[in-house]
C-alpha angles and dihedrals in degrees: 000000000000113000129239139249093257092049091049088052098050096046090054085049082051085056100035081057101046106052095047091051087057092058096059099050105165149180142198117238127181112215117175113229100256087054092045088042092053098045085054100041098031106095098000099128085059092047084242102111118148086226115048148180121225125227105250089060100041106128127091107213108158111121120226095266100050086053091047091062095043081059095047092042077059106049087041094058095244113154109246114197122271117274119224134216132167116219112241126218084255093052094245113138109241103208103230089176130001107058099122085055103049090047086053088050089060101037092062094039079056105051097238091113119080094198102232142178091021114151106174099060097018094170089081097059111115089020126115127204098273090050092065117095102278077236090060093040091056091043085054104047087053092048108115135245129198123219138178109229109198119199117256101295127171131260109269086048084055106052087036088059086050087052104056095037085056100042116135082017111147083226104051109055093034097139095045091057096049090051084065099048110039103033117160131098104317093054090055080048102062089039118034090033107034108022090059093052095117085205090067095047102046082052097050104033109194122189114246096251084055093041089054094058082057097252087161092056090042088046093048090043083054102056089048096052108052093035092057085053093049110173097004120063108170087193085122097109106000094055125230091270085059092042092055092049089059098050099048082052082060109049082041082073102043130013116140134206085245086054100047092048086058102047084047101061098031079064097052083045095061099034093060083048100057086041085059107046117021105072094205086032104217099354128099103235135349084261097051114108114213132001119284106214091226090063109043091045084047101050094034095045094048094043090047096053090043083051089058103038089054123015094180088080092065097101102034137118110245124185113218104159082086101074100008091083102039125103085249101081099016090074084062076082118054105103105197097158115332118036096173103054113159085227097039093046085057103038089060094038089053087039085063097034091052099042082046100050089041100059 
């Protein structure tokens, strides 16, 4: 008996199924947080730690507050939501989600966390780890903590998993938030104007999962931004994503056509720059998939102030590959709690102005 067109149909969804499901093999493991806290910790400074953060998810953004009730969720036996990590070819574990909380984790096992707004267990506001009971210290580092550890996947399964474990997250569709709040002349700017610059886009390559939360609008908001506030970025308790809603308030009210004329070459400006002379334009390296933010705030902000500190030097040839690639600057990344510190944002973007200006 032949079969039929819906048969047919339904055997291919089997398949379709099937196949996908094989790509995503998983298992649960159990580290305790002084385990979890050391992979992440051990090695950071090289780059090399067992535990590590990707690039499209860089940034720490969680004020004090928000980590402080993560910590007393913790101590008080709440459940927290599992944390997910795919297992590399080198063995090394990829965080896919999870990354604000083990951060938090090792923040606070390294005293850089004042616990603050609890209300459940008031008595801990204002103390840090090693104020706790060295009892209660030792009962928190071997309290356990599930993962879900996925088999080696590729990168867009990656990001797409991201994606739909984050979905509805404040973080994650940021830009598009702030399109709908602060609409006006500066908004249409960033994305009728910039966005659609091919240059840009052809720099700083975005998969088309990231490119659909509008990372190049978040990544254009962000040069302006810090390149407006240029040497003072007051980013220390509101968090960059707070501090680029404010500014985007702000240009709401006022953005003029002179000011847009400028931006907007400034932009192209920078952008020529970064073609000539970065050889992977705003990625890391020719084997790094995506754009990290940090890097990309970090290259387009410094080229852009040498720029205009000099602008003799548009059109010269600059080596970077002396100092790019070096440990130097490399350690501006390594975002072991804050990633947006006012003193960190300037050190790297001098780091770039000054390599720049100096040839």
């Amino acid at each position: 008996m032949s079969k039929t067109i819906e048969s047919i149909k339904q055997e291919n969804i089997e398949n379709q199924i099937e196949k996908l499901q094989k790509t995503v093999a998983f298992n649960t493991r159990e580290f305790t947080i002084e385990i979890l806290v050391s992979k992440y910790l051990k090695d950071i400074d090289t780059g090399d730690n067992e535990l590590f953060v990707p690039d499209y998810q860089r940034e720490f953004v969680w004020d004090e507050e928000r980590q402080s009730k993560l910590i007393e969720s913790i101590i008080l036996g709440l459940p927290i939501p599992l944390i997910f990590l795919t297992e590399n070819d080198d063995g090394r574990l990829e965080i896919i989600d999870g990354s604000q909380r083990i951060r938090t984790l090792s923040a606070f096992l390294e005293n850089e966390l004042v616990l603050e707004g609890l209300e459940k267990i008031d008595l801990l506001n204002t103390l840090s780890f090693k104020d706790l009971h060295i009892s209660r210290q030792r009962k928190f580092k071997n309290i356990p903590i599930r993962t879900i550890v996925l088999s080696t996947i590729d990168d867009e399964v990656k990001t797409d998993l991201f994606e739909r474990i984050n979905r509805g997250s404040d973080l994650l569709f940021a830009m598009e938030k702030r399109k709908g709040i602060y609409k006006g002349d500066f908004c249409n700017f960033i994305y009728n104007d910039c966005a659609a610059l091919p240059l840009l886009k052809k720099l700083a390559p975005l998969s088309k999962i990231v490119e659909k939360r509008q990372e190049l609008e978040e990544l254009i908001l962000r040069f302006f931004a810090l390149s407006d506030a240029y040497p003072n970025f007051n980013t220390s308790r509101q968090g960059i994503s707070s501090y680029l809603d404010k500014y985007m308030e702000k240009k709401q009210k006022q953005f003029s056509e002179e000011e847009k004329d400028e931006k907007l070459q400034n932009l192209k400006d920078m952008l020529n720059f970064v073609e000539k002379n970065f050889p992977w334009g705003f990625k890391k390296s020719s084997k790094q998939h995506g754009v990290s933010r940090v890097f990309f705030e970090t290259i387009s902000v410094g080229v852009h102030l040498a720029l205009k500190e000099n602008t003799n030097i548009i059109d010269k040839k600059v080596d970077v590959s002396s100092w790019i690639e070096g440990n130097e600057f490399k350690s501006f990344f390594i975002g072991k709690f804050k990633t947006h510190d006012p003193k960190k944002i300037k050190d790297r973007i001098d780091f770039v102005k000054n390599h720049i200006l100096q040839g």
